[in-house]
C-alpha positions as CSV (number, residue, x, y, z in Angstrom):
1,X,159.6,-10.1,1.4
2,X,158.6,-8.5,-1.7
3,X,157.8,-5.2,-2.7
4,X,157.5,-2.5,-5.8
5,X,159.5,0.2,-7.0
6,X,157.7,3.4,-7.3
7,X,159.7,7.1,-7.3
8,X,162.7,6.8,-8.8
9,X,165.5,9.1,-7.2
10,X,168.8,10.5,-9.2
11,X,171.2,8.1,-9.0
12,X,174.5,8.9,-6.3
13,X,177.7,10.0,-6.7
14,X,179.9,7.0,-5.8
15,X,179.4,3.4,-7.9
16,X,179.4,0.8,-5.7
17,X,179.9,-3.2,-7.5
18,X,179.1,-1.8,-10.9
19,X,178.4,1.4,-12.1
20,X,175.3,3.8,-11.2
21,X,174.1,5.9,-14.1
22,X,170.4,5.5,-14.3
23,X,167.8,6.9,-11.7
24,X,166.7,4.2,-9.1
25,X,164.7,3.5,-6.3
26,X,166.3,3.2,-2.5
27,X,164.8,0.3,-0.1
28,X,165.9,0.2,3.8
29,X,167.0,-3.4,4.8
30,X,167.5,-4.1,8.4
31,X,170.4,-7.1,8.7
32,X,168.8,-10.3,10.4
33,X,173.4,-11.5,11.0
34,X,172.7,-14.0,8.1
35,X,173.7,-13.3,4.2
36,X,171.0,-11.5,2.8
37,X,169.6,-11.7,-1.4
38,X,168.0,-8.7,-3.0
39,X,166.6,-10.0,-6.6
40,X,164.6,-8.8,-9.3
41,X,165.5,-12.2,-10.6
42,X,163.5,-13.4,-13.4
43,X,163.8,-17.3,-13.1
44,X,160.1,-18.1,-12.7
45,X,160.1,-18.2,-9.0
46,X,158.3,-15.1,-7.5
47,X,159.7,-15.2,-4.5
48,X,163.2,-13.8,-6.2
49,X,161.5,-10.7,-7.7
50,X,161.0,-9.6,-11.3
51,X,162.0,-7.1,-13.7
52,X,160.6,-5.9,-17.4
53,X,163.8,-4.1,-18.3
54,X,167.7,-4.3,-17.5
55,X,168.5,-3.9,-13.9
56,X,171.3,-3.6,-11.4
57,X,171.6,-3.9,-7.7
58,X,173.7,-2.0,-5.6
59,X,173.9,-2.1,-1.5
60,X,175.0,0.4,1.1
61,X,175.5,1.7,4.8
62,X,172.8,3.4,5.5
63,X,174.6,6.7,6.4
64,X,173.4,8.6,3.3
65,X,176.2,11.3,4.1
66,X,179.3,8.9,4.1
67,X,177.7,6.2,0.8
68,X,179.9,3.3,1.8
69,X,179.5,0.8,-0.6
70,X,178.7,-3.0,0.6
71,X,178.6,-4.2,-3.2
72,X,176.3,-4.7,-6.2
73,X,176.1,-6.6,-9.7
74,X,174.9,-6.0,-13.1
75,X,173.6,-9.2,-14.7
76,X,173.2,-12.8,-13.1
77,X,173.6,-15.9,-14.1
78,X,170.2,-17.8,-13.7
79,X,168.1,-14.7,-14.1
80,X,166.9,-14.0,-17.5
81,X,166.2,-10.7,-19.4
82,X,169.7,-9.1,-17.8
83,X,168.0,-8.9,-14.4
84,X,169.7,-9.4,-11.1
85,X,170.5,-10.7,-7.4
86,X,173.1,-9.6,-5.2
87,X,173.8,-11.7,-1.7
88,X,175.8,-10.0,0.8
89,X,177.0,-10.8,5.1
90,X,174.5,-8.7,7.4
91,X,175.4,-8.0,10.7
92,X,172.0,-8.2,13.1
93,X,170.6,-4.6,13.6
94,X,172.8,-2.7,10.9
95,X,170.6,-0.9,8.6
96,X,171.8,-0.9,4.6
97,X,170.5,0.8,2.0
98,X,169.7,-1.2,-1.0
99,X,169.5,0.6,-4.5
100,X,167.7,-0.8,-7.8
101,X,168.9,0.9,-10.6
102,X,168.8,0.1,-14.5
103,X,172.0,-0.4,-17.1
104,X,173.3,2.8,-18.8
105,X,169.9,5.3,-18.4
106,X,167.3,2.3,-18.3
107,X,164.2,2.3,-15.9
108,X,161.1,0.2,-16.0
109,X,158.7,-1.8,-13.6
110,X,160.2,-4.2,-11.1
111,X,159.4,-6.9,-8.0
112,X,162.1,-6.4,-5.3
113,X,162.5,-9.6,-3.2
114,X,164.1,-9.4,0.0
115,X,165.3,-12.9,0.9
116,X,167.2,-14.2,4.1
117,X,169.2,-17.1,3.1
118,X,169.8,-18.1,6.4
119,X,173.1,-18.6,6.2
120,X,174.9,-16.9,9.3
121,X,177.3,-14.1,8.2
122,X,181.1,-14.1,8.5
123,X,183.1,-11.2,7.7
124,X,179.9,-9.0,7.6
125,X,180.3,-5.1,7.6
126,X,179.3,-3.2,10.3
127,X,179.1,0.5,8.9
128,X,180.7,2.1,11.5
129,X,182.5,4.3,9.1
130,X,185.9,2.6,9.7
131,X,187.6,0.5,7.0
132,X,187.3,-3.0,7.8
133,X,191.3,-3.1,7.4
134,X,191.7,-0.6,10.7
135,X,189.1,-1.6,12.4
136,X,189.8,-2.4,16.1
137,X,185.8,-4.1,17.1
138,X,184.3,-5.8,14.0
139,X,180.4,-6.3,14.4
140,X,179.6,-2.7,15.7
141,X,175.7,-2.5,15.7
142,X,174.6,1.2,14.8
143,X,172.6,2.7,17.1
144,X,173.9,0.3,20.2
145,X,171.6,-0.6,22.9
146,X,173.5,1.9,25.5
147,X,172.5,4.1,27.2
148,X,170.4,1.0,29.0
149,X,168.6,3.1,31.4
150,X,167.4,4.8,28.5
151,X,169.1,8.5,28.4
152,X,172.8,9.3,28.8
153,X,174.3,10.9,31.7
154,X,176.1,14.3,31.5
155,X,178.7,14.9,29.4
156,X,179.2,10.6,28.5
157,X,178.5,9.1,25.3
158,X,177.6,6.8,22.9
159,X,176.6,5.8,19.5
160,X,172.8,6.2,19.5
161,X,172.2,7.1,16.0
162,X,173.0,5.1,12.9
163,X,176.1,7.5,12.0
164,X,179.9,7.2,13.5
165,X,179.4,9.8,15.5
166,X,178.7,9.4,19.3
167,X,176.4,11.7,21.1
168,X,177.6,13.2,23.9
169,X,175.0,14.9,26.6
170,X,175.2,18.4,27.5
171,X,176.6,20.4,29.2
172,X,179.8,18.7,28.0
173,X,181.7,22.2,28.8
174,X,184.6,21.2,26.7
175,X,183.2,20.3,23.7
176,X,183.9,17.0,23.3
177,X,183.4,15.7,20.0
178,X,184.0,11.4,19.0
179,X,183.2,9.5,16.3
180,X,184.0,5.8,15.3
181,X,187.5,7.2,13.9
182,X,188.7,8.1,16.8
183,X,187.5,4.5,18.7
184,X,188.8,2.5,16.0
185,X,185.1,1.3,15.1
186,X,184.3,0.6,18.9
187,X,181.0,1.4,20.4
188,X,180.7,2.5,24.1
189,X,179.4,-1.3,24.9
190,X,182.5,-2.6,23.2
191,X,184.9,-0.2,25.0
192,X,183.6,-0.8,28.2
193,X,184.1,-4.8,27.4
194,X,187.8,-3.7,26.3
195,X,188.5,-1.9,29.8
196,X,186.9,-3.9,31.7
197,X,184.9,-0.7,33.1
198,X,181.4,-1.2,35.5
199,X,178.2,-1.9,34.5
200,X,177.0,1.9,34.8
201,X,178.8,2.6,31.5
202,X,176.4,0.5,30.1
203,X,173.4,2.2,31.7
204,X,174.7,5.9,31.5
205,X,177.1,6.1,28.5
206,X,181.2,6.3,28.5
207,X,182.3,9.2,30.9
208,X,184.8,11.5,29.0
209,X,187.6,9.7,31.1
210,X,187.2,6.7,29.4
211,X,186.5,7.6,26.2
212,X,189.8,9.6,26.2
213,X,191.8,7.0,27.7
214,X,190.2,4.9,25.3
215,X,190.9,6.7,22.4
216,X,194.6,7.2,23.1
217,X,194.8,3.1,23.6
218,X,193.1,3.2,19.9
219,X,195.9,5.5,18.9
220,X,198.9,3.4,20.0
221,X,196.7,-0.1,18.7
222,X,196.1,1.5,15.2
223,X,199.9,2.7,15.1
224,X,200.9,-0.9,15.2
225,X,199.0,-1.7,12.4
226,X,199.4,-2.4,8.4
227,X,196.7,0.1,7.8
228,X,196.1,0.2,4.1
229,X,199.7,-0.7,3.0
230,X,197.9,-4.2,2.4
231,X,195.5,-2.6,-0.1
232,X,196.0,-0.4,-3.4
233,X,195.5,2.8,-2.3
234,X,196.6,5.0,-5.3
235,X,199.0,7.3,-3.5
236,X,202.4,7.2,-3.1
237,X,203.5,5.4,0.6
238,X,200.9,3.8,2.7
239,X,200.0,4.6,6.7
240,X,202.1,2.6,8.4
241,X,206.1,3.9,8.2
242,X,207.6,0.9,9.1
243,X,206.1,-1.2,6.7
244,X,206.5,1.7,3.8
245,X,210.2,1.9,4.4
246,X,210.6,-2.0,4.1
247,X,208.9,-1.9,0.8
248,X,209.9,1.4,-0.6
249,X,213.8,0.4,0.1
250,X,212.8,-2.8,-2.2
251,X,210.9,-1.4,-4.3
252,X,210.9,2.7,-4.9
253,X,208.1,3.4,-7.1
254,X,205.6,2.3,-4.2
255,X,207.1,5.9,-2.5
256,X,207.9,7.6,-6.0
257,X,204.7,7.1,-7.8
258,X,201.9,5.3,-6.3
259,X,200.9,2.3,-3.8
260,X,199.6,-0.4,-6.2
261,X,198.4,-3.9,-6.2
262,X,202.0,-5.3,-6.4
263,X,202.9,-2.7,-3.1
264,X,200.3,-4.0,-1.5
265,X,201.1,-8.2,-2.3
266,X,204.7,-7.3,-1.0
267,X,203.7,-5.7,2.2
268,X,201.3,-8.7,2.6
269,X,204.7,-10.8,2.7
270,X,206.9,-9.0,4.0
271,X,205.4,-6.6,6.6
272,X,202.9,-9.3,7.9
273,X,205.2,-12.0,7.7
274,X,208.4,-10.1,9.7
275,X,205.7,-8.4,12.1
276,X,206.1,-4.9,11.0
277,X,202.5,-4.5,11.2
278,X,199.5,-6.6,12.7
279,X,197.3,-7.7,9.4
280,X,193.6,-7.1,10.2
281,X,191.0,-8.5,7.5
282,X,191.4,-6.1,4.6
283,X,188.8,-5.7,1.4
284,X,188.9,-6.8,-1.9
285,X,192.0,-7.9,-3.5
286,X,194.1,-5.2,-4.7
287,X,193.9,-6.2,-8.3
288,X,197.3,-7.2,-9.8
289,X,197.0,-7.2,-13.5
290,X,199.2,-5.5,-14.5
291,X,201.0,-3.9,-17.3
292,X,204.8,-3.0,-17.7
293,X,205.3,-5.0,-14.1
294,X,202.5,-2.2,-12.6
295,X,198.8,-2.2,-12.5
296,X,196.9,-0.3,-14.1
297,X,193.2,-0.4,-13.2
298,X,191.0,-0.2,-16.4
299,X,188.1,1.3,-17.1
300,X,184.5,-0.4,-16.3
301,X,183.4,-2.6,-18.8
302,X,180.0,-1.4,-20.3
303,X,177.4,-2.8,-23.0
304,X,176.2,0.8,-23.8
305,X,179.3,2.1,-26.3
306,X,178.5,5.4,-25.6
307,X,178.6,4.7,-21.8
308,X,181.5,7.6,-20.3
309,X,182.9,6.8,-16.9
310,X,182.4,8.8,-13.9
311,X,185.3,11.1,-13.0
């Protein structure tokens, strides 16, 4: 589909593929489970959008509050006049939040084309809130489809809104509170498949028994895990002790000064490979160029030389 910007909002606080300084426009994309284009390509094909001035792209979750970034690109090859298409893995159901934005303060007039490439998704995120690298139930679809008899029973819950926060029915007298950090990015349909729990879960919600029992099992599973010592994190020491102590003992400045790229590439060996942690898919590559044997992560490139990076 194709459609037009109009209002142009103030751009947000957290960059997301490239930078965001210029005011944009924000579409809602549903996810169809394939890989998804947004374009304001010009390459003489309308159905790939259009764009007078310089644009950029960046996609989100749609939780407004949280901002977590999917991705985004300035200029691409193929579309002329520096305008743009980003692809990304959709999960089916999952909202995102698609942003069209312009280099340094640039706006303009634009065609936003909203392809599906029909390609099905692998590795999509699900926008459960939970980093993809500790997250126990990939492909978490925001709201779910329980409660299935269409209202939740007293005091269970589930994930009914498009936030990681479950909704738990009154009178709940002990003020019970659970969001997707506490499940490990499991939904109340995916924790009753994970404790094998009857079919009125599914039509009344998760009973505070077995979200608590769940939630401890999420606990212990998450303990065993690599957490982010498998990703530059820029702090010293990563979440999970064992693996930290192997690496630190190596190699103190991961403890002394700050996780970094080549932390991260030697907990990849080392923790993974001796089973001090269980790897789940992480991010990006922790970058490792580095400088003095450390990386350092630059500043964003920009064409506009008076461009100043966010703090």
């Amino acid at each position: 589909m194709a459609t037009t910007g109009a209002t142009i909002d103030e751009p947000p606080s957290i960059d997301c593929g490239t930078s965001v300084t210029a005011p944009g426009v924000w579409y809602t994309v549903v996810g169809t489970g394939n890989t998804m284009t947004a374009a304001t390509c010009n390459d003489g094909n309308p159905g790939t959008g259009s764009a007078n001035y310089d644009t950029k792209i960046s996609v989100y979750c749609a939780d407004c509050a949280v901002k977590e970034c999917i991705g985004g690109v300035d200029d691409t090859a193929g579309c002329s006049g520096f305008s743009t298409q980003f692809s990304w893995p959709t999960n089916a159901g999952t909202i995102y939040k698609v942003l069209v934005h312009g280099f340094s303060s640039a706006t303009g007039d634009f065609n936003l084309a909203i392809l599906d490439d029909g390609v099905p998704s692998e590795g999509a995120n699900d926008c459960d809130g939970v980093p993809e690298y500790a997250d126990l139930c990939p492909g978490t679809a925001l709201p779910e489809s329980v409660p299935t008899s269409g209202s939740l029973s007293a005091n269970n819950s589930a994930l009914t809104g498009i936030t990681g926060v479950f909704t738990t029915a009154p009178p709940n007298p002990q003020g019970l509170l659970f969001t997707t950090e506490d499940t490990g990015g499991c939904s109340c349909e995916q924790i009753v498949e994970l404790q094998h729990l009857g079919e009125g879960h599914l039509m009344n919600g998760c009973s505070p028994g077995a979200m608590q029992n769940w939630v401890a099992e999420a606990s212990a599973l998450l303990a065993e895990l690599c957490g982010d010592c498998l990703i530059a994190n820029g702090t010293p020491g990563c979440q999970n002790a064992a693996c930290e102590s192997a690496i630190c003992t190596i190699d103190p400045f991961c403890c002394d000064f700050f996780w970094d790229g080549i932390c991260a590439a030697e907990a990849n060996d080392i923790c993974v490979g001796d089973d001090l942690c269980v790897a789940l898919p992480v991010g990006p590559e922790a970058p490792l160029t580095v400088e003095g044997g450390r990386d350092f992560v630059p500043e964003p490139v920009s064409k506009d030389p008076n461009y100043v990076p966010k703090e």
